[in-house]
C-alpha positions as CSV (number, residue, x, y, z in Angstrom):
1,X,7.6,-2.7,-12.7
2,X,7.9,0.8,-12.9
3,X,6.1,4.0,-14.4
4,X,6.9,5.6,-17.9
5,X,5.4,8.9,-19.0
6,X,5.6,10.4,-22.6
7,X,4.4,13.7,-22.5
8,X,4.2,15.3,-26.2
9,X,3.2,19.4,-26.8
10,X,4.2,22.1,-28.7
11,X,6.7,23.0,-26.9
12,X,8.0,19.3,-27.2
13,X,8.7,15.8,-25.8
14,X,9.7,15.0,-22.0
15,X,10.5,11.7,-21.4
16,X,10.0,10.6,-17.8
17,X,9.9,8.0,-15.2
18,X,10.8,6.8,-11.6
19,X,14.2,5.8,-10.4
20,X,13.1,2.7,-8.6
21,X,14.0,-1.0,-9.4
22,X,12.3,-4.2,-7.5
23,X,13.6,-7.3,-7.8
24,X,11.6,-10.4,-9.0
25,X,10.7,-11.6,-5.5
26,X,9.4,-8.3,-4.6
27,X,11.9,-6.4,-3.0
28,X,13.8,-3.0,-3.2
29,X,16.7,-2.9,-6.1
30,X,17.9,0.6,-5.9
31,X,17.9,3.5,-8.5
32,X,18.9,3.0,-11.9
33,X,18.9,4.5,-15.5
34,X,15.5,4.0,-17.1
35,X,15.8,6.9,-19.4
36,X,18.4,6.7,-22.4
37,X,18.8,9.2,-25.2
38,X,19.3,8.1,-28.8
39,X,20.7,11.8,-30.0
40,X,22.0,10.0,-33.4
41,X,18.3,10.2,-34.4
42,X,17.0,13.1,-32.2
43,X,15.1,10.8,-30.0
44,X,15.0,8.8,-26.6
45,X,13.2,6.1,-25.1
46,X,12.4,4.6,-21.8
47,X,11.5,1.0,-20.0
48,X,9.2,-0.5,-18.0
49,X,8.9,-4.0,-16.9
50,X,11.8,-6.3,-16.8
51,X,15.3,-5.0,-16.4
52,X,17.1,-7.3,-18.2
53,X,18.3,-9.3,-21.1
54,X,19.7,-12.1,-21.9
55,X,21.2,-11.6,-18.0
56,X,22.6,-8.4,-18.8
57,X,21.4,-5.5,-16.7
58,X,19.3,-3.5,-19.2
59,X,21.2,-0.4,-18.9
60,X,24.7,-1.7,-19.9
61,X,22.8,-3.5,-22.8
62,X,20.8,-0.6,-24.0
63,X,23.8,1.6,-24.3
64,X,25.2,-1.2,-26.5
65,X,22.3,-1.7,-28.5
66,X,22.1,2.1,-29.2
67,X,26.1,2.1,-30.2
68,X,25.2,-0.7,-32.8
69,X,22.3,1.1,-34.1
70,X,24.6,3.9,-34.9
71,X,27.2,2.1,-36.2
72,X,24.9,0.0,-38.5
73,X,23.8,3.6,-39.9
74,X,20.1,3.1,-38.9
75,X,18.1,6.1,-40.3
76,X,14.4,6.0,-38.5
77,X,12.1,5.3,-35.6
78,X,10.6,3.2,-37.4
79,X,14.1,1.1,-38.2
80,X,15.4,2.0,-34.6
81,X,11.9,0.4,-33.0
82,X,11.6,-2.5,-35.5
83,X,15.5,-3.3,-34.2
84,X,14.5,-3.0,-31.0
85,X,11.3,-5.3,-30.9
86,X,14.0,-7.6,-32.7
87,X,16.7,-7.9,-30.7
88,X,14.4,-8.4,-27.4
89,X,12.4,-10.8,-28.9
90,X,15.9,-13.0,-29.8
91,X,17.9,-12.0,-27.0
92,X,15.7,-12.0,-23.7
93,X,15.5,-15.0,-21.7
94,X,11.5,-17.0,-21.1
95,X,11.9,-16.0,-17.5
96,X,12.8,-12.2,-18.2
97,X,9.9,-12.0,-21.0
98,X,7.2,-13.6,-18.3
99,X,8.0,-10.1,-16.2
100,X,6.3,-8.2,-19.3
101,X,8.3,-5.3,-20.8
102,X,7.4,-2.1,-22.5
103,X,9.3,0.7,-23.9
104,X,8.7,4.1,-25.2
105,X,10.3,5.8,-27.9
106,X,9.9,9.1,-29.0
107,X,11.3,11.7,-31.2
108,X,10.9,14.6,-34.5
109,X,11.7,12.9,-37.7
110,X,11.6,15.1,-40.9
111,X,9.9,14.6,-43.7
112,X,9.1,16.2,-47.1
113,X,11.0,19.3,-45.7
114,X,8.9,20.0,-42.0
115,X,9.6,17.8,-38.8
116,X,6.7,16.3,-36.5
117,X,6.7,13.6,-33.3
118,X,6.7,10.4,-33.6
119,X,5.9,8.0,-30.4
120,X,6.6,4.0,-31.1
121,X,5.4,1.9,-28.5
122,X,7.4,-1.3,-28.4
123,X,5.9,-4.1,-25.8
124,X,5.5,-8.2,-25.2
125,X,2.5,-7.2,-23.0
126,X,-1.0,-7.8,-25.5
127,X,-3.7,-7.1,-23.5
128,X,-5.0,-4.5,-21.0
129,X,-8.2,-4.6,-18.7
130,X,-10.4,-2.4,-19.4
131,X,-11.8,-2.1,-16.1
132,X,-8.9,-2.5,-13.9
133,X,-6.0,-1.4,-15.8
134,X,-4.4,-4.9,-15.4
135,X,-2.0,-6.1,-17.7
136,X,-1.9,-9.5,-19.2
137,X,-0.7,-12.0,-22.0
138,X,2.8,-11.8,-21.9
139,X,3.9,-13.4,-24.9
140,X,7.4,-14.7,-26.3
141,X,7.1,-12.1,-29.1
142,X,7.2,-8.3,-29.5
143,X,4.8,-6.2,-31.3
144,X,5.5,-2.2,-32.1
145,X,3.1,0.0,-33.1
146,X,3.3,4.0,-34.1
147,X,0.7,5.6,-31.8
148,X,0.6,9.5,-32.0
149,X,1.3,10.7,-35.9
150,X,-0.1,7.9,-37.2
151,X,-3.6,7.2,-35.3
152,X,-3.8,9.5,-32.4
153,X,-2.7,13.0,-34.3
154,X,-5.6,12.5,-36.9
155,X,-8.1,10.6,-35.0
156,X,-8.1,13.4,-32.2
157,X,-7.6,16.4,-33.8
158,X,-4.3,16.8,-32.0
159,X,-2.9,20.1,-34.0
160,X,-6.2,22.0,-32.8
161,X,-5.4,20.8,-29.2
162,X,-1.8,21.2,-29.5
163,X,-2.9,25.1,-30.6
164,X,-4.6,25.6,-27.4
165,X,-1.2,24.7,-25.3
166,X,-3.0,21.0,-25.1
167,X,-0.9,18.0,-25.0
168,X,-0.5,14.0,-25.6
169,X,0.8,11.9,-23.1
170,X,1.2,7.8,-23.0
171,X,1.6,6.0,-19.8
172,X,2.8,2.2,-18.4
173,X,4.4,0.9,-15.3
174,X,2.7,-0.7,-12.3
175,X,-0.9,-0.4,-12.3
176,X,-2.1,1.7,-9.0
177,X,0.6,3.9,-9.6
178,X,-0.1,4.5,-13.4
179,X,-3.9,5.1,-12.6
180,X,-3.2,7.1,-10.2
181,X,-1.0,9.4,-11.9
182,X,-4.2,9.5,-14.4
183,X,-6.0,10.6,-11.7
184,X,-3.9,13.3,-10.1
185,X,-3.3,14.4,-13.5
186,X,-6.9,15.3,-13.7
187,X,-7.4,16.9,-10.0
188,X,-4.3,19.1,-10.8
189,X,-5.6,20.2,-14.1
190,X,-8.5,21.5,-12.6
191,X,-6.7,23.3,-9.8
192,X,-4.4,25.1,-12.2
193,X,-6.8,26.2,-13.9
194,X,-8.8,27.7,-11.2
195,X,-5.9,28.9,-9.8
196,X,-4.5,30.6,-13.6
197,X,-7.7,32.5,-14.0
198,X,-7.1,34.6,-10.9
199,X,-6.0,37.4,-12.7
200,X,-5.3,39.0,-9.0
201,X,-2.7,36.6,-9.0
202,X,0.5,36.5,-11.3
203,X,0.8,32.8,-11.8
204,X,0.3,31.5,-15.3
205,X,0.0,28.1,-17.5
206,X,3.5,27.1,-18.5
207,X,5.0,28.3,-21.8
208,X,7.9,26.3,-22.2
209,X,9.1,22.7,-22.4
210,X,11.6,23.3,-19.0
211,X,8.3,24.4,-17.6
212,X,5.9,21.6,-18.6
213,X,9.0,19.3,-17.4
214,X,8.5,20.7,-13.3
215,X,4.8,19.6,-13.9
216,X,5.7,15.9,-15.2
217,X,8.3,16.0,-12.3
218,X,5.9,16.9,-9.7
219,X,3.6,14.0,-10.6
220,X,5.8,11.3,-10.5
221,X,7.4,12.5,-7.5
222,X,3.8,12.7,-5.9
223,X,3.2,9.1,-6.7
224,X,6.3,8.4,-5.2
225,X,5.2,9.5,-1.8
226,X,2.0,7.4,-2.3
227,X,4.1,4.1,-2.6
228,X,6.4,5.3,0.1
229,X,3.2,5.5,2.4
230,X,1.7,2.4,1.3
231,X,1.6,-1.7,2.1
232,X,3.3,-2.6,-0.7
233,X,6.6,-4.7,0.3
234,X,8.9,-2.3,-1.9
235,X,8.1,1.4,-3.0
236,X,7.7,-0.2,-6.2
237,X,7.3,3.7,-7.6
238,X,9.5,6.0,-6.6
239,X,13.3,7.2,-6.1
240,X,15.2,10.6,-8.0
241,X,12.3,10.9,-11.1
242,X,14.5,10.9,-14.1
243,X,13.6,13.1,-17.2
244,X,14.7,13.6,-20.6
245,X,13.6,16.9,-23.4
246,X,13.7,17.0,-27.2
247,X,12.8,20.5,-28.3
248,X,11.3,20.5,-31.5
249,X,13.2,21.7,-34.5
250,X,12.4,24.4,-37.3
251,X,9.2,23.7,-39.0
252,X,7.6,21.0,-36.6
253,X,4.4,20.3,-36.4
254,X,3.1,21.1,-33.1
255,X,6.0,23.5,-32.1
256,X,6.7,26.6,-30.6
């Protein structure tokens, strides 16, 4: 699989994941694109799962789909992701869709004169264990659903957090690796913190999206090393992490 990160702040959205591919029977790929930009509608998205459809390499046909979009004039998200749960619902194969597949895709839409995030989370996987992190149900059909202006920015009182230099992030891939990015997520919040209020010191929180982009970095590449000191038959994790930013524009909720 892989592991996708969304990271959404005030200061913006970073898009990031790992540069590995495994093949089906377990085995090292090489690197590849798992990031790709959508800068027709201010937005990007990324994958996770199976890398192909239809058997077409998933970068050559993601760079097509995104042309089409764009030359069909499609005007939202919500279009863009609707398209997209479309097209790999018709065009991927059984044996591509039994290898799950999830995608991210986030951007600023503007509306009613102000801008704010949206995060679409586009997926054949249906269920999650609760206890283990295990995904499971893999269906034929793709569902989408709007996860962070929609439910998670209301529900948790997300413009208070964001106020507080807080932030939202949304995470898939493998599971050991995507738990333990949770994990080291945690442990390193509490060590910059300790370390931040050391006013002896000069080192500070960061305070812009480049900045909050070295942190994402650091954890992927950290769970990286883990799979590249592991058991596993592939570092199923790992490889150049590849990132993507979308400032927010004039007027966003949640920005700088």
């Amino acid at each position: 699989m892989t592991l996708i990160v969304t990271h959404i702040s005030r200061f913006g959205i970073i898009h990031a994941t790992d540069g590995n591919l495994t093949a089906v029977n377990g085995s090292p790929a090489g690197e590849a694109p798992k990031v790709f930009p959508v800068p027709f509608l201010n937005t990007a998205l990324t994958v996770a799962g199976s890398y192909g459809v239809g058997g077409q390499s998933m970068d050559l046909w993601m760079r097509n789909f995104i042309q089409e979009q764009q030359r069909l004039n499609c005007d939202s998200l919500r279009a863009f992701a609707t398209a997209l749960r479309d097209a790999l619902q018709d065009k991927m194969t059984p044996q591509e869709k039994n290898q799950g597949s999830m995608l991210h895709l986030a951007g600023y839409v503007r509306e009613n004169d102000a801008s704010h995030a949206e995060f679409w989370f586009v997926r054949n996987v249906y269920c999650m264990d609760k206890n283990t992190g295990e995904y499971s149900d893999f269906r034929d059909t793709f569902q989408i659903s709007e996860d962070f202006w929609e439910r998670d920015w209301p529900q948790n009182n997300l413009a208070q957090l964001f106020q507080q230099d807080g932030y939202q992030i949304y995470i898939n891939g493998f599971t050991s690796g995507r738990v333990s990015y949770v994990i080291l997520q945690s442990v390193m919040d509490q060590f910059f913190r300790s370390v931040w209020r050391n006013a002896a010191w000069r080192f500070r929180p960061p305070v812009s999206l480049e900045e909050n982009t070295l942190i994402v970095d650091l954890y992927i590449r950290t769970i990286g090393v883990l799979f590249r000191i592991s058991n596993y038959t592939a570092p199923i994790i790992g490889g150049t992490p590849q990132t993507f930013t979308i400032a927010p524009p004039s007027r966003a909720d949640g920005s700088a």
